[in-house]
C-alpha positions in Angstrom: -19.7 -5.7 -7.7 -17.1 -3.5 -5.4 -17.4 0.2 -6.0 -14.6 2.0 -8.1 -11.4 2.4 -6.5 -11.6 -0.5 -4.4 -10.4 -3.5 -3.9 -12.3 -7.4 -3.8 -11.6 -10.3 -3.2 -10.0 -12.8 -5.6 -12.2 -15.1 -4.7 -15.6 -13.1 -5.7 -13.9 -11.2 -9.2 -13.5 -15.1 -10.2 -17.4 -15.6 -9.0 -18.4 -12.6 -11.2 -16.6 -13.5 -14.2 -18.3 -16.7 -14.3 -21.5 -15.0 -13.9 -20.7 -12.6 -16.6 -19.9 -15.5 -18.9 -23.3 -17.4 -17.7 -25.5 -14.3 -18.2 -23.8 -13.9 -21.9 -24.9 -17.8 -22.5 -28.3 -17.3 -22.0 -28.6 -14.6 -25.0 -28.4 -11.3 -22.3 -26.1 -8.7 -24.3 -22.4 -7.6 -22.9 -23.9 -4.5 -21.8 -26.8 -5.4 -20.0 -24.5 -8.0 -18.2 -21.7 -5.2 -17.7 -24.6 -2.7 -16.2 -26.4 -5.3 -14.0 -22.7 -6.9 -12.1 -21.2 -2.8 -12.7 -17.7 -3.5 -14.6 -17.2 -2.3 -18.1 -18.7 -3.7 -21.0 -15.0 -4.4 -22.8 -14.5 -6.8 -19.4 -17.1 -8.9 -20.2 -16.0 -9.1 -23.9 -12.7 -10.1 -22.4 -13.7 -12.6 -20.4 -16.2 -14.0 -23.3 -12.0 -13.9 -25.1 -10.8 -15.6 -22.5 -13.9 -18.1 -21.6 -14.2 -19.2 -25.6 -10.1 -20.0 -25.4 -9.9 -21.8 -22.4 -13.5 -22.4 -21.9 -14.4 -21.9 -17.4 -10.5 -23.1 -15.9 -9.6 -20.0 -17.7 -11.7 -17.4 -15.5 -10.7 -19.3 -12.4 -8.2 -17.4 -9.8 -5.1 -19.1 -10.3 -3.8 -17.8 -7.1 -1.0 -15.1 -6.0 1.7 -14.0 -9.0 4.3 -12.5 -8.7 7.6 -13.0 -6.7 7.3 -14.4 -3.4 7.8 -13.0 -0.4 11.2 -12.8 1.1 10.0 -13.5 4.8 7.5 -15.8 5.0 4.4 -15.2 7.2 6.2 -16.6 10.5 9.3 -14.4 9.9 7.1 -11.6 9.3 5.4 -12.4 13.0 9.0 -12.6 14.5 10.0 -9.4 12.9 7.1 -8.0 14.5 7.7 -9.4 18.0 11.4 -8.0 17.4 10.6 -4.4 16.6 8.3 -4.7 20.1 11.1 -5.2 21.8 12.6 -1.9 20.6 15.9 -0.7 18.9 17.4 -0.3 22.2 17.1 -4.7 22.6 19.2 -4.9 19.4 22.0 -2.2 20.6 21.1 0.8 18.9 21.1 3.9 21.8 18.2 5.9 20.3 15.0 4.2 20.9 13.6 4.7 17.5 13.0 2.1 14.4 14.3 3.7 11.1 13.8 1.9 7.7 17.4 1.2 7.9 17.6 0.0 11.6 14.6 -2.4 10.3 16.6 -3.6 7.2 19.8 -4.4 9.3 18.0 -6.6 11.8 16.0 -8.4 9.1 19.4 -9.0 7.6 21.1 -9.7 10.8 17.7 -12.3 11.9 16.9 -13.6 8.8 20.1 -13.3 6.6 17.6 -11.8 4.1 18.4 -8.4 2.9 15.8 -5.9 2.1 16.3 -2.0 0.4 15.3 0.3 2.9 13.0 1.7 0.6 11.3 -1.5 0.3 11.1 -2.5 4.4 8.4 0.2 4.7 6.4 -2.4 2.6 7.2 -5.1 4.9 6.6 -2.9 7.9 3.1 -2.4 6.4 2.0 -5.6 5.8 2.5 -6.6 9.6 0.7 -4.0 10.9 3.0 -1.0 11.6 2.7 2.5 10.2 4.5 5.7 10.3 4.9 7.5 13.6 6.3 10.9 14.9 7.9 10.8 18.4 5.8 12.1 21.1 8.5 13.9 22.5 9.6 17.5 20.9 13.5 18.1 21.1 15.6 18.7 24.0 17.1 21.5 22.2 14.4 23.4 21.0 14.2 27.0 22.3 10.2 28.2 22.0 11.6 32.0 22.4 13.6 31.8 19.1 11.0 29.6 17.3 8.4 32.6 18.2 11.1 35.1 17.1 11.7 33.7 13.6 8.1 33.1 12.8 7.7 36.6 13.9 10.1 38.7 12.0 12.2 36.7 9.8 9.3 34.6 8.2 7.3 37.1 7.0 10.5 38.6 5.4 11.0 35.2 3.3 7.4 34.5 2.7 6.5 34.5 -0.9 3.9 37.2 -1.4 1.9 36.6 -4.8 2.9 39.0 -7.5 1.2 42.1 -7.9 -1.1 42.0 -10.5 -0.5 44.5 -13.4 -3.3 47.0 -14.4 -5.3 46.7 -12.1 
């Protein structure tokens, strides 16, 4: 069995409930079968539940739940080779994806609309992750930067209270 925290396969949890209900067949005790495949010993009573109701079809993986996806897995590609191309291919003038920019050219591509919040999930599943520009602004001025880390941030830095009789 997987270690705690992560994730298996669908395909393997339905493997190992069928060999917990097996093992709990031949006479071996819901703990014993719990210790030897590493899950709790209320899954195994579970699945014993769930085995006795709907005998084996009922331990089987009955596939993904849940609604479906919005873009299928071709759009998903698209989108991908889309956002290659760059914001600056789809008229914005900064060269930088934002969750909005994402969501409006999903929309405008697709006609399926997206929450911004929730294109950072679709962004994700193809692949892409959260980036910082490489480049540091135009306008920043090192000299003040140095300045206010050097007088005024000490001034505002919380210092931790002084303690009292001591």
């Amino acid at each position: 069995m997987a270690e705690a925290g992560k994730r298996i396969d669908n395909k393997e949890l339905e493997r190992t409930r069928i060999k917990a209900v097996e093992m709990v067949l031949l006479g071996i005790p819901n703990v014993e079968v719990a210790e030897e495949l590493g899950i709790n010993p209320h899954t195994v009573t579970d699945w014993m539940t769930i085995y006795r109701t709907q005998g084996m079809d009922g331990l089987l993986w009955k596939g993904n739940r849940g609604r479906p996806k919005k873009l299928n897995d071709d759009q998903r590609e698209q989108l991908k080779a889309m956002l290659v191309k760059g914001p600056t291919a789809y008229g914005y003038s900064i060269g930088l994806w934002t969750l909005p920019r994402v969501a409006d050219v999903i929309t405008k591509e697709f006609g399926i609309t997206y929450h911004e919040s929730h294109v950072w999930k679709v962004l994700q599943s193809i692949g892409w992750s959260c980036q910082k520009p490489a480049k540091r602004a135009l306008e920043r001025d090192e000299a003040k930067i140095k300045e206010w880390k050097q007088k005024k941030w000490p001034a505002i830095k919380k210092k931790p209270a002084e303690k009292k009789g001591l």
